[in-house]
C-alpha positions as CSV (number, residue, x, y, z in Angstrom):
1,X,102.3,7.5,13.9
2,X,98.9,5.6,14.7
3,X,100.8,4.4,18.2
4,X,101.9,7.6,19.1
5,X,98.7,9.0,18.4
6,X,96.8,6.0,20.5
7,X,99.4,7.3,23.6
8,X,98.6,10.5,23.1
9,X,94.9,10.0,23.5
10,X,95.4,7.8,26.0
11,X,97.2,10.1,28.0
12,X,94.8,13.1,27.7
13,X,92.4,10.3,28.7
14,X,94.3,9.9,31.9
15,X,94.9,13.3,32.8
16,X,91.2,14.3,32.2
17,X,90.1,11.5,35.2
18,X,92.2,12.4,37.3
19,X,91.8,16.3,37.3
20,X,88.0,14.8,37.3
21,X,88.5,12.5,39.9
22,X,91.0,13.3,41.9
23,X,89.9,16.1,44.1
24,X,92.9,18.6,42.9
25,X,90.7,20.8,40.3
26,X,90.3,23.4,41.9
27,X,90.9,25.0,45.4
28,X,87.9,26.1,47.6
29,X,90.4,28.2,49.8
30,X,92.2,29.8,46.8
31,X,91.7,33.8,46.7
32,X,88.8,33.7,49.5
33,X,89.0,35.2,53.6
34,X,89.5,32.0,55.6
35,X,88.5,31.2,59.2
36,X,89.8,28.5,61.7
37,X,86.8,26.1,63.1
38,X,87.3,23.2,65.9
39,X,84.9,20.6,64.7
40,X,83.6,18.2,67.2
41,X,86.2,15.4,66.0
42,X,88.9,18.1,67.9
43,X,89.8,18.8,64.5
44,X,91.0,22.6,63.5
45,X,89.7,23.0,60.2
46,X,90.8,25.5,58.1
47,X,87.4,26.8,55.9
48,X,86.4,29.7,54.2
49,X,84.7,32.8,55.8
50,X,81.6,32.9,54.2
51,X,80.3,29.5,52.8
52,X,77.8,29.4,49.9
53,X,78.3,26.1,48.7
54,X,78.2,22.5,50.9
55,X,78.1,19.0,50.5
56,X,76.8,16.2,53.3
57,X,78.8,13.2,53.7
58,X,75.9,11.3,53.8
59,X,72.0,11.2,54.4
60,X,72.3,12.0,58.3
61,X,74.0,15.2,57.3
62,X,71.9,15.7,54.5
63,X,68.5,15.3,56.3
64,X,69.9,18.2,58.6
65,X,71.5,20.7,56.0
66,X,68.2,20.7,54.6
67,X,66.4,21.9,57.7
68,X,68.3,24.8,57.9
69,X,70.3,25.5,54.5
70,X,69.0,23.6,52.1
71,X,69.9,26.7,49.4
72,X,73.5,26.3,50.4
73,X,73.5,22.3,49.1
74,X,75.2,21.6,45.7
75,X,74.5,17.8,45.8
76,X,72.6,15.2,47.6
77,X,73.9,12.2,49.5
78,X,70.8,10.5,47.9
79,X,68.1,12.1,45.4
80,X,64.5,12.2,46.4
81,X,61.7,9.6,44.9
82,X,58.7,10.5,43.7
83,X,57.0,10.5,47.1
84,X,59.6,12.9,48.8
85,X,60.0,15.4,45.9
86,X,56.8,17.7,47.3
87,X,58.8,18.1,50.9
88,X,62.0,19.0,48.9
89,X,62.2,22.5,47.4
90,X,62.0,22.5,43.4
91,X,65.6,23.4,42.6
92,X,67.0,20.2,44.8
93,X,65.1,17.7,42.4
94,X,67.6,18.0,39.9
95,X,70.7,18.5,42.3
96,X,73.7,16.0,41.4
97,X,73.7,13.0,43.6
98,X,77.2,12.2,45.4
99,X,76.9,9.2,47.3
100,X,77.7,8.3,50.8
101,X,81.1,9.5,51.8
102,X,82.3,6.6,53.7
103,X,81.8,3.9,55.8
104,X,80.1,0.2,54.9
105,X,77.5,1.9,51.9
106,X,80.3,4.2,50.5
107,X,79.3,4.6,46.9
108,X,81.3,8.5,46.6
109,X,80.8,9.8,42.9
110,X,84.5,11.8,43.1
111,X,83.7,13.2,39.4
112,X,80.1,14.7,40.5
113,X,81.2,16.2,44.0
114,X,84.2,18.0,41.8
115,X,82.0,19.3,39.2
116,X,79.6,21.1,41.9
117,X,82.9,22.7,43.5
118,X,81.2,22.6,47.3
119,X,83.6,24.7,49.9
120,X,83.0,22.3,52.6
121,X,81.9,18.9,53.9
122,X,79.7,18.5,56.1
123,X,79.5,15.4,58.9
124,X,76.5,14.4,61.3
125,X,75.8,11.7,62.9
126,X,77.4,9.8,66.3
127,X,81.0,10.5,67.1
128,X,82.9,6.9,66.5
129,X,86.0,5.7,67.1
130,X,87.6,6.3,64.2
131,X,85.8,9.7,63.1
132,X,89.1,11.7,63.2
133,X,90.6,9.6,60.7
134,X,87.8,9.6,58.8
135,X,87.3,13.3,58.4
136,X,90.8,13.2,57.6
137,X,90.7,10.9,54.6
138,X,87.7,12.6,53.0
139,X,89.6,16.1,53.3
140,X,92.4,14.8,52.1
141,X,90.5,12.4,49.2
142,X,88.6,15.2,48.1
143,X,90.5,18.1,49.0
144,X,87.7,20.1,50.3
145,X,87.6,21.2,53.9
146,X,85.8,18.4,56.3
147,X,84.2,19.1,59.9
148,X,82.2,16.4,61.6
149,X,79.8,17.8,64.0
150,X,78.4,15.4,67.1
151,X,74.2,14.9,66.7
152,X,72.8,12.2,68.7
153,X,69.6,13.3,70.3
154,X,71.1,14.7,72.9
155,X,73.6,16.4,71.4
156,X,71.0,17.6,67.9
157,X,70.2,21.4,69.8
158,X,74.5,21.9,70.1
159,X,74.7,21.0,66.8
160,X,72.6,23.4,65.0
161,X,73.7,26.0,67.4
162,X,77.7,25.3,65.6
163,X,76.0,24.7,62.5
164,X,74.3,28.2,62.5
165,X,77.7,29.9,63.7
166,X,79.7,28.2,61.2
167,X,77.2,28.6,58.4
168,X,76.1,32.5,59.4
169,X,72.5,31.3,60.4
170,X,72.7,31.9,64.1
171,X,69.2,32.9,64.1
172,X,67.5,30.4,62.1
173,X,69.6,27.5,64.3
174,X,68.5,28.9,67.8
175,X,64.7,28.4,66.7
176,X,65.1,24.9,66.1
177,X,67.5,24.6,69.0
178,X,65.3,26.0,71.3
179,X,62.6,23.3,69.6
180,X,64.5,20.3,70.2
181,X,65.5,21.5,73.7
182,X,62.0,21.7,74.8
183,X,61.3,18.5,73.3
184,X,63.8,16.3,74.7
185,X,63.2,18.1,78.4
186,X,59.4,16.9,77.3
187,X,60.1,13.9,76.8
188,X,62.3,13.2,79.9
189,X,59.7,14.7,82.0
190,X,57.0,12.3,80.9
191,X,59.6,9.2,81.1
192,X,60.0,10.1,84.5
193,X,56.6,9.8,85.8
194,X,55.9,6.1,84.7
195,X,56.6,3.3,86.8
196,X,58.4,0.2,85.8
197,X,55.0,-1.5,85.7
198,X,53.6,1.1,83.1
199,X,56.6,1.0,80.7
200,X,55.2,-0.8,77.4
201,X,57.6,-3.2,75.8
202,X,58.4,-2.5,72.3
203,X,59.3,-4.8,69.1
204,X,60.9,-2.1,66.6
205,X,60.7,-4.5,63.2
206,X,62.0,-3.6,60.2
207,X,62.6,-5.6,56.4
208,X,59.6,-7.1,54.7
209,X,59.2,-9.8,56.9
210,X,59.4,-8.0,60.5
211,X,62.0,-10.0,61.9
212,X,65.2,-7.4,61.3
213,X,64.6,-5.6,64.9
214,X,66.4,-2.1,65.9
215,X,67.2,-3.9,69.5
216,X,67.5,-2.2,73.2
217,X,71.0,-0.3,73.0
218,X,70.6,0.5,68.9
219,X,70.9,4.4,67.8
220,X,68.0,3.5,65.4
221,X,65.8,2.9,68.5
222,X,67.0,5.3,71.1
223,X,63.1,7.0,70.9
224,X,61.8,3.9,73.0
225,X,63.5,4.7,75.9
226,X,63.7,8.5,75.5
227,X,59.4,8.0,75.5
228,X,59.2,5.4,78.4
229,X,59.0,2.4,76.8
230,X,61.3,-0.7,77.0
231,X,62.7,-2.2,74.0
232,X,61.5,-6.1,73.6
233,X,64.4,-7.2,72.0
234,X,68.0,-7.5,73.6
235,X,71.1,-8.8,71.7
236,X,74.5,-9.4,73.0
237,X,75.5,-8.0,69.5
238,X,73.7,-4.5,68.5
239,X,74.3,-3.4,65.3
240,X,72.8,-0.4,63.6
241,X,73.2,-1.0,60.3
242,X,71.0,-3.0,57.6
243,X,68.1,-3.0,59.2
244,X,69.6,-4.2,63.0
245,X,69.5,-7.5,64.5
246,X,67.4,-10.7,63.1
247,X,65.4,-12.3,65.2
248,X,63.3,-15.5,64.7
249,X,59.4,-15.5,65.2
250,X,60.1,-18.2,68.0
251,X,62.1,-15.1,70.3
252,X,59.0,-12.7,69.1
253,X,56.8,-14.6,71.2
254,X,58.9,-15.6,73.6
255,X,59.1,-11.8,74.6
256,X,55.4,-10.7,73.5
257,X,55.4,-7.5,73.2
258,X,52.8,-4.9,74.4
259,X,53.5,-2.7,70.8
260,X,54.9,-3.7,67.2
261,X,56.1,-0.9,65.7
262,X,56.8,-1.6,61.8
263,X,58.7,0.0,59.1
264,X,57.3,1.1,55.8
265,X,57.4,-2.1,53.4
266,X,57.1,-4.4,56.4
267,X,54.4,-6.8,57.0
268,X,51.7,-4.6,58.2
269,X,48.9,-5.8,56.1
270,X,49.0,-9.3,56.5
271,X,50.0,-9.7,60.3
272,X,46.4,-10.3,61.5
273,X,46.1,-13.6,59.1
274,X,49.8,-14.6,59.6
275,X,52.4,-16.2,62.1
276,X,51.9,-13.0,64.0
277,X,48.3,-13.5,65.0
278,X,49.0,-15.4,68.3
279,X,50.5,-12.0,69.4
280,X,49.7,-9.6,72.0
281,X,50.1,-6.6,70.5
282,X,48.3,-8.5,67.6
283,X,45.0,-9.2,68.9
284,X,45.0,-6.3,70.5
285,X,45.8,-3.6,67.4
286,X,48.3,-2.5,69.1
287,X,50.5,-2.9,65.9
288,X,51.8,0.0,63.8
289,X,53.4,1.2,60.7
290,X,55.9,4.2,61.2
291,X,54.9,7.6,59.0
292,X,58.1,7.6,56.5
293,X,57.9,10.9,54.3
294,X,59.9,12.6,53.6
295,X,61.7,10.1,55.8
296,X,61.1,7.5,58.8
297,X,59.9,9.6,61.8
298,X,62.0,6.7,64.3
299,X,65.4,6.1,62.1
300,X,66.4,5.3,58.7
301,X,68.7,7.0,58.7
302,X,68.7,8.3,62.9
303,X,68.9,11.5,62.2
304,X,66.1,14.8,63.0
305,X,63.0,12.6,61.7
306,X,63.4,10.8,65.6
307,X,62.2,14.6,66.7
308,X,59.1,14.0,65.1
309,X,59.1,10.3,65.9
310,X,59.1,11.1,69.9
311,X,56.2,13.4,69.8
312,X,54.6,10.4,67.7
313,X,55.6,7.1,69.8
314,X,54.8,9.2,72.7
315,X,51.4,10.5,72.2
316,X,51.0,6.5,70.9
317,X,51.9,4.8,73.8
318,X,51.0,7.2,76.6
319,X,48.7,9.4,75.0
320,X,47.6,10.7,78.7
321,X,51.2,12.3,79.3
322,X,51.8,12.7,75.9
323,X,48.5,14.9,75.1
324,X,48.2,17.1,72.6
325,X,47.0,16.6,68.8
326,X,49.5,15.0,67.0
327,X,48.1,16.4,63.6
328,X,49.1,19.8,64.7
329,X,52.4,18.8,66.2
330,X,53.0,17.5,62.6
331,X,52.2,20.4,61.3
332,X,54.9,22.5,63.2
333,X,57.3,20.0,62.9
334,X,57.0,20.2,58.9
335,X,56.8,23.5,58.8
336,X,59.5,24.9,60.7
337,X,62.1,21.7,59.8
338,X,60.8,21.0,56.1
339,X,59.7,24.7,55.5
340,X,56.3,22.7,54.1
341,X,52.8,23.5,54.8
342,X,51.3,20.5,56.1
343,X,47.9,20.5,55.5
344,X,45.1,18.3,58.1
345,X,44.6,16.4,55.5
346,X,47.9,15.4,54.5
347,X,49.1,14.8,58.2
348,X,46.0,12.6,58.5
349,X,47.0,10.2,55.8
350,X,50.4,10.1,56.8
351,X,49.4,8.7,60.3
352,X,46.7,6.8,58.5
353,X,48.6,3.6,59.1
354,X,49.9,4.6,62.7
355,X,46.4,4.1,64.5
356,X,45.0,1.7,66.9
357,X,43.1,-0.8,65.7
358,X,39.8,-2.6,66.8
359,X,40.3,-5.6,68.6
360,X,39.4,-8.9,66.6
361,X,36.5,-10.8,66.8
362,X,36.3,-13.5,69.2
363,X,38.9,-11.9,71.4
């Protein structure tokens, strides 16, 4: 009696995981008007009419959703510290977290993404090789409906523009379209009227130490040369993931850059009494830490923070093409992206460390 009761717990044990785990709990098409969208994979994607409930296959969709639809989101790809909670409405503290889809970090909590019963999946990013496939696996892992949508920087004002037509926020969409259009037209403008001689060459560091650079043909630096500027680092191998390509401090001054441009966590405080002090860029204060809240305005992950980021870098570098107060462009950009009321103050201290320095003594 004691076995069969052991196998009959086990097996209630089994069943339970995988109607929890297994993506078959429920059916977001069951009972509901469905429509037919071609996502940018070439995919015809069966989803339902009116959508009230999403999920982001990541935090490159996620930063986006929540620019436009944030009341729509069930779950985040990843839940917001301490320091990004103000720029997040209240109600998506305590949303369930589901992990990155796919890909190198996929950490997908199957149980928590079944439980919030989203409609859809939602995909961002740069179209690769194998997106197809992938969209295809998560529909059929999950079995949820899956679009991927194409947003590079080029592509970003397209994609709100499908994402307001698919999502019934045509409206909302064409105002921040119409934002990133002008900005990218902007920015090309500007790039065009500087010389080769005028271009400033770039180090993008990232990591504690510096050393892990976003290098020239990266997605995580693509704001350098949208700007003007020329990236300092080159590598027959570009890779865009964990924190780019490492370079020695030997190859840093080899190239000397003009700018240093460092992530958050980097070695911003010490590089004047460091390795770093023979520099350029260096002696001149011409070194930087990037603003990061809610999230890096130049990547991590690439997604509408570079927006911001080219207003920044460009009013940085070439302040006379680039002219305009960059506390009051941060203040639009929060306020019609993050829905947040940026105050002076606030926008000060997150440029605070994003400011040219004095040159040192002696040089």
């Amino acid at each position: 009696m004691k076995k069969i009761l052991t196998l009959t717990l086990c097996l209630a044990l089994l069943l339970g995981l995988f109607s929890g785990c297994g993506g078959k709990r429920y059916d977001p098409l069951a009972g509901v008007e469905t429509t037919v969208f071609t996502d940018d994979a070439g995919r015809d994607v069966t989803v339902p009419a009116g959508i009230t409930r999403i999920a982001a296959s990541g935090s490159t969709a996620q930063m986006i959703l929540m620019t436009l639809v944030p009341e729509l989101l069930v779950g985040l790809a990843s839940s917001p510290s301490t320091a990004q909670r103000p720029y997040f409405p209240e109600e998506m503290w305590t949303l369930p977290t589901f992990g990155q889809f796919y890909g190198s970090k996929a950490n997908l909590n199957m149980e928590a993404l079944i439980d919030a019963e989203p409609q859809l999946i939602v995909d961002l990013g740069d179209a690769k090789e194998n997106v197809r496939s992938d969209m295809d696996g998560i529909q059929k892992q999950t079995g949820i409906p899956t679009v991927f949508l194409e947003a590079t920087l080029e592509e970003m004002p397209q994609a709100y523009r499908k994402l307001g037509r698919l999502l019934h926020r045509e409206a909302e969409a064409e105002v921040l379209a119409v934002y990133l259009e002008q900005t990218l037209a902007m920015a090309a403008e500007n790039s065009a009227k500087l010389p080769q001689d005028a271009r400033k060459t770039v180090l993008f560091g990232t990591g504690a130490t510096g050393l892990a650079c976003n290098a020239e043909g990266s997605v995580q630096a693509d704001v350098l040369s949208l700007v003007g500027a020329v990236n300092a680092i080159h590598s027959e191998e570009i890779s865009n993931r964990n924190g780019g390509t490492t370079v020695n401090l030997e190859e840093v001054y080899a190239c000397d850059p003009d700018v240093i441009l460092l992530a958050a966590g980097g070695p911003y405080d010490t590089l004047a009494e460091s390795e770093w002090s023979g520099l350029t860029a260096v002696k001149n204060g011409t070194y930087y830490e990037i603003p990061n809240l809610p999230y890096d305005w130049m990547s991590s992950p690439p997604s509408i923070n570079r927006v911001l980021g080219i207003y920044w870098l460009g009013n940085l570098l070439y302040p006379e093409l680039y002219d305009y107060d960059m506390v009051e462009k941060a203040q639009e950009f929060y306020r019609l992206f993050w829905h947040y009321e940026l105050s002076a103050e606030e926008a000060e201290q997150l440029l605070a460390r994003s400011t040219r320095k004095t040159r040192r003594e002696g040089q």
